[in-house]
DRENROPA-131332 format. One line per field, with one value per residue (C-alpha): residue in one letter; x, y, z; chain. Coordinates in Angstrom, 3 decimals. Last residue first. Layout:
<mikes>
residu: (a/...)
X: (X/...)
Y: (Y/...)
Z: (Z/...)
chaine: (A/...)
</mikes>
This chain:
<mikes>
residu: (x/x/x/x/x/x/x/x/x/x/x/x/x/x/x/x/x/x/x/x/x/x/x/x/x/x/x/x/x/x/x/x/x/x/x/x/x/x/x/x/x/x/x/x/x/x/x/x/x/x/x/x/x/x/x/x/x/x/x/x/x/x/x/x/x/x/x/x/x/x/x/x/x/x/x/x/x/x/x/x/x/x/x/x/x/x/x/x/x/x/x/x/x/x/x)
X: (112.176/111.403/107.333/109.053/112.141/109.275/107.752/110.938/112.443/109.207/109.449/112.772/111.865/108.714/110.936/113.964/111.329/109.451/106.582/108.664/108.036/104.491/104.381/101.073/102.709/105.272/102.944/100.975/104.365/105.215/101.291/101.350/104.744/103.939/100.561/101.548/98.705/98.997/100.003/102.070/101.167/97.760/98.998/101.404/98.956/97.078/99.896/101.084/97.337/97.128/100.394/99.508/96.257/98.117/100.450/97.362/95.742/98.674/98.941/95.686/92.918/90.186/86.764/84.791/80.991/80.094/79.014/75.788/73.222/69.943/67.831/64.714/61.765/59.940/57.429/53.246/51.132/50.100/49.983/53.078/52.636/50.820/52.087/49.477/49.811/51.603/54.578/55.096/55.004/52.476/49.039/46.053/43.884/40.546/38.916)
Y: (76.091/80.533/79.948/80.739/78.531/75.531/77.010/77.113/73.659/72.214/73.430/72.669/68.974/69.149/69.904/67.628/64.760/65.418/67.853/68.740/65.615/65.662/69.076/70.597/72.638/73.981/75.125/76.772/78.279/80.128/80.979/83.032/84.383/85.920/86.965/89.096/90.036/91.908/95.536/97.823/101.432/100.991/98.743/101.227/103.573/101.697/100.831/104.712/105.205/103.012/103.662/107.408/106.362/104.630/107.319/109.161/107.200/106.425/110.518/110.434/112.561/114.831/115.480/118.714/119.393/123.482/124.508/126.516/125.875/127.670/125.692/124.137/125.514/122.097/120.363/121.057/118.408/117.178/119.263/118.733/119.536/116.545/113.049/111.141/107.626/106.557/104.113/101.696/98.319/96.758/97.891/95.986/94.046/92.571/89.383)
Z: (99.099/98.261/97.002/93.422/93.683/94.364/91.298/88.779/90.237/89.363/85.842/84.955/86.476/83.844/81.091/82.011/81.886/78.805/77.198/73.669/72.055/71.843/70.222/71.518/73.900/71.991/69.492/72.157/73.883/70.623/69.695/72.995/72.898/69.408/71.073/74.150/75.805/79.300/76.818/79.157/79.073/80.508/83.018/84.143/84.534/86.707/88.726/89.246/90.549/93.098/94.156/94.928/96.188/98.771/99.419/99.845/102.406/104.153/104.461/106.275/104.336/105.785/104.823/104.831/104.571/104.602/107.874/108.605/105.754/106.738/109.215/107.739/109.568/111.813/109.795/110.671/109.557/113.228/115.721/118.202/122.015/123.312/121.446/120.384/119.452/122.552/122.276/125.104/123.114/121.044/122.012/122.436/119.314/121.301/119.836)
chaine: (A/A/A/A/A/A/A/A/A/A/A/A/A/A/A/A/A/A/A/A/A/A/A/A/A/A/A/A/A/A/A/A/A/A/A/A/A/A/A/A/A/A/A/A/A/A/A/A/A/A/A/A/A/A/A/A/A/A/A/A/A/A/A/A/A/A/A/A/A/A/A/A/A/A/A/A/A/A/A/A/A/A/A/A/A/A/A/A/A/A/A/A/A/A/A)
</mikes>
């Protein structure tokens, strides 16, 4: 069986000993970035939403055990409800 070459590499290169790295050039430029105003505004936003989520508690638990009670009253699930509730979401999506 004979093993030949894969592609047109050549394992020795003339010029280069092996071993030897190339000197590490001293640091010319110091790294920079540069920010679109979009960008900012948008980190702007970002930020004023976060902190208004912080301020503002998501759980309200009076309102929470209100609706659950009237959820599990039979009598309070009825026609008028559900219409109310139709007419809330199709208002919602703007029909």
């Amino acid at each position: 069986m004979t093993i030949e070459r894969v592609g047109f590499t050549d394992p020795i290169q003339p010029g280069k000993r092996p071993g030897k790295s190339e000197p590490v050039s001293q640091r010319a430029k110091s790294d920079s970035i540069n920010v679109s105003t979009e960008a900012v505004e948008k980190g702007e936003l970002y930020r004023a939403i976060e902190m208004v989520k912080a301020a503002a508690p998501d759980v309200r638990a009076d309102r929470i055990a209100e609706l659950r009670a009237k959820i599990n009253d039979p009598s309070y699930i009825n026609e008028r409800i559900i219409n109310a509730t139709a007419d809330k979401i199709m208002e919602s999506f703007g029909l």
